[in-house]
N, C-alpha and C positions, 0 to 999 in steps of 0.2 A: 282372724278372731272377730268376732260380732257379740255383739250385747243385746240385754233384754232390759227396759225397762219398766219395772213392776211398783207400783206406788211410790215412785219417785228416789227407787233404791236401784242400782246397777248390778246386774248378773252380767258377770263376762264369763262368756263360751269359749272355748278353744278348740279348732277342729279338730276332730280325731283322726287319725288316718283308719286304713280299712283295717289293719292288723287289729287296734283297739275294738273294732264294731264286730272283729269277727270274734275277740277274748268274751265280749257280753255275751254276745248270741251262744254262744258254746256252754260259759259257767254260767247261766242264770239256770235255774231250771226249765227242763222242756216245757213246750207249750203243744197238745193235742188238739184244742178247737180255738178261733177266733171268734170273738161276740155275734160275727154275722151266722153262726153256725147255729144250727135249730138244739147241739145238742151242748154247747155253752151251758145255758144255762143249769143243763143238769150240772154238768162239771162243778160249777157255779155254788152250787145247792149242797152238793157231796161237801165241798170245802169249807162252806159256813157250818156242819153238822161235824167234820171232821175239827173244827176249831173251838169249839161249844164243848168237845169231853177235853179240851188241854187241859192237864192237871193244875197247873199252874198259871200265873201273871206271866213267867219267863219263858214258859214253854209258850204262850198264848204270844206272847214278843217275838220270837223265833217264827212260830207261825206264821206271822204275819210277815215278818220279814220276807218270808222264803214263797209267799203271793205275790208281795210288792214287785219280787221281783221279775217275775210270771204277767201282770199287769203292765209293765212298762215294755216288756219287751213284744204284747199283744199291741200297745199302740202304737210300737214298731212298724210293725210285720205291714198289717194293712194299710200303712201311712205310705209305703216303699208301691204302694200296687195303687197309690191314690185314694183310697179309701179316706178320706178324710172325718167323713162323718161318724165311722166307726171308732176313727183312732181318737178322736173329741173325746168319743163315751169313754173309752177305757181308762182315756187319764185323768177323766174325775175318778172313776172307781180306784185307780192308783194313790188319788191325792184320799180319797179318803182310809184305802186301807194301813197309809204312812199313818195320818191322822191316831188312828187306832194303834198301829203298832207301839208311837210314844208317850201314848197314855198307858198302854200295858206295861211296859220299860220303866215309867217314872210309880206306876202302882208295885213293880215288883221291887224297887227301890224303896219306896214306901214300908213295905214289910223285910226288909232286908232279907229276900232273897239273893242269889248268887247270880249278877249280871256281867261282872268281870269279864268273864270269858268269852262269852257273846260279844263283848264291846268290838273287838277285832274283826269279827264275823261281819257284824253288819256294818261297820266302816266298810270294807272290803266288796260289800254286795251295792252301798251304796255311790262306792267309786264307779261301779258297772254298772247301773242306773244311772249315773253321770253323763258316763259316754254315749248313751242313747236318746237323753236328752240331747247332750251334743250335736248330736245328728241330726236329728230333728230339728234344732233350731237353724242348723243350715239350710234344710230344705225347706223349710214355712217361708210364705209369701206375707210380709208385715203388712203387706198392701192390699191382701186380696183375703180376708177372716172370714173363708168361708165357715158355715157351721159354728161360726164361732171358736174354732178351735184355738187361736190365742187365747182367751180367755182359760178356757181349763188347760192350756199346756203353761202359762201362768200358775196357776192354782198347784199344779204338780210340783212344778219348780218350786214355791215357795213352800208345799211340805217337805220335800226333801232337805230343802234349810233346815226347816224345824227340826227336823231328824238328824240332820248333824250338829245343830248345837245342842239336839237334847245329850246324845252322847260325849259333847265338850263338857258337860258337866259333870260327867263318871270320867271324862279323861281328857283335862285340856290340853288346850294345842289340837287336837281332832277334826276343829272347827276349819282350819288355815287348809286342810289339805281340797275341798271343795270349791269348786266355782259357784256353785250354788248362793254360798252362803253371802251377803250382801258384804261389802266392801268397810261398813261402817262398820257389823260388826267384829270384823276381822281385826279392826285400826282401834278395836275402842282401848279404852284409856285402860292403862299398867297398871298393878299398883306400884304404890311407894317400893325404891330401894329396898332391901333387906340390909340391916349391918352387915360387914363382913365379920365372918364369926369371929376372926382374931381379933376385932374391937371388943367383942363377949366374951370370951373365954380366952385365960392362960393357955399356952399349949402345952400340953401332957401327953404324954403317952397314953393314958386309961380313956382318955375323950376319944369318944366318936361318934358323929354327926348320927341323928338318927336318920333312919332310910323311908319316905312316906311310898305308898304303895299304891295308887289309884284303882 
């Protein structure tokens, strides 16, 4: 296990094995060109134009989700062949399309659109984004930043935090399942006790606890 640390808050990694790195590489969605590719950027273009008609905030959250995921496993790919300065760029473009993804997420919440069900989806996308970072931070040299790549594999990492406590807030506990996410906020403080309901209420047969639904 190795750590990162990021303004003075602790990300602990855990190494994946290859089973996990092959579960990413499989369920993210395919990847057809790498940035060094002349036709990237069309790619590129197609998907800002294909994300500009989403009907909605949630559909626009989805979207991006299902980039994010395509982004992090481009700064895979060419990180494994050396490529460093390619994989640099991709994970700012990663850290910003998370960026976006949980302003569309907290606006489709805003208008109380249906996120519910999405919430599992991108927990789940974003465990597989985990383990690529994972990987990554096994193979980065702390000692040798070329390109600056610490720095934006930094910046990645701490939107993906973002992105898992944005979700803690449609479902908490969401938070704990990430390495990502800093250590303090994992530990922050409870609230108060709840009574036990039998100091509130007589017991009756007709009572029963209401069910909350996140």
């Amino acid at each position: 296990t190795s750590s990162l640390t990021f303004a003075q808050t602790s990300y602990q990694f855990q190494e994946p094995t290859e089973g996990e790195i092959n579960e990413a590489i499989q369920k993210i969605v395919p990847v057809r060109f790498l940035i060094n590719n002349p036709l990237y950027y069309l790619i590129t273009f197609k998907e800002t134009v294909n994300r500009f008609f989403q009907p909605s905030a949630a559909k626009k959250t989805e979207f991006d989700m299902v980039l994010s995921g395509k982004k992090v496993k481009e700064a895979y790919m060419p990180w494994q062949k050396g490529d460093v300065k390619n994989s640099r760029k991709t994970l700012k473009i990663y850290s910003d399309r998370v960026n976006n993804m949980v302003k569309q997420l907290e606006k489709a919440r805003s208008q109380n659109q249906d996120v519910a069900g999405l919430v599992d989806v991108m927990a789940e996308n974003l465990r597989l984004h985990e383990t690529l970072f994972s990987a990554l931070n096994e193979m980065r040299d702390l000692n040798n930043d070329s390109y600056s790549f610490n720095t934006n594999f930094e910046l990645a990492v701490k939107s993906h935090s973002n992105a898992a406590l944005a979700l803690d807030k449609i479902r908490p506990g969401l938070k704990d399942r990430f390495r990502t996410v800093p250590k303090e906020a994992t530990e922050a403080a409870q609230p108060s006790p709840s009574p036990v309901l039998g100091d509130l209420f007589e017991a009756s047969p007709s009572f029963r606890p209401r069910r909350i639904i996140y």
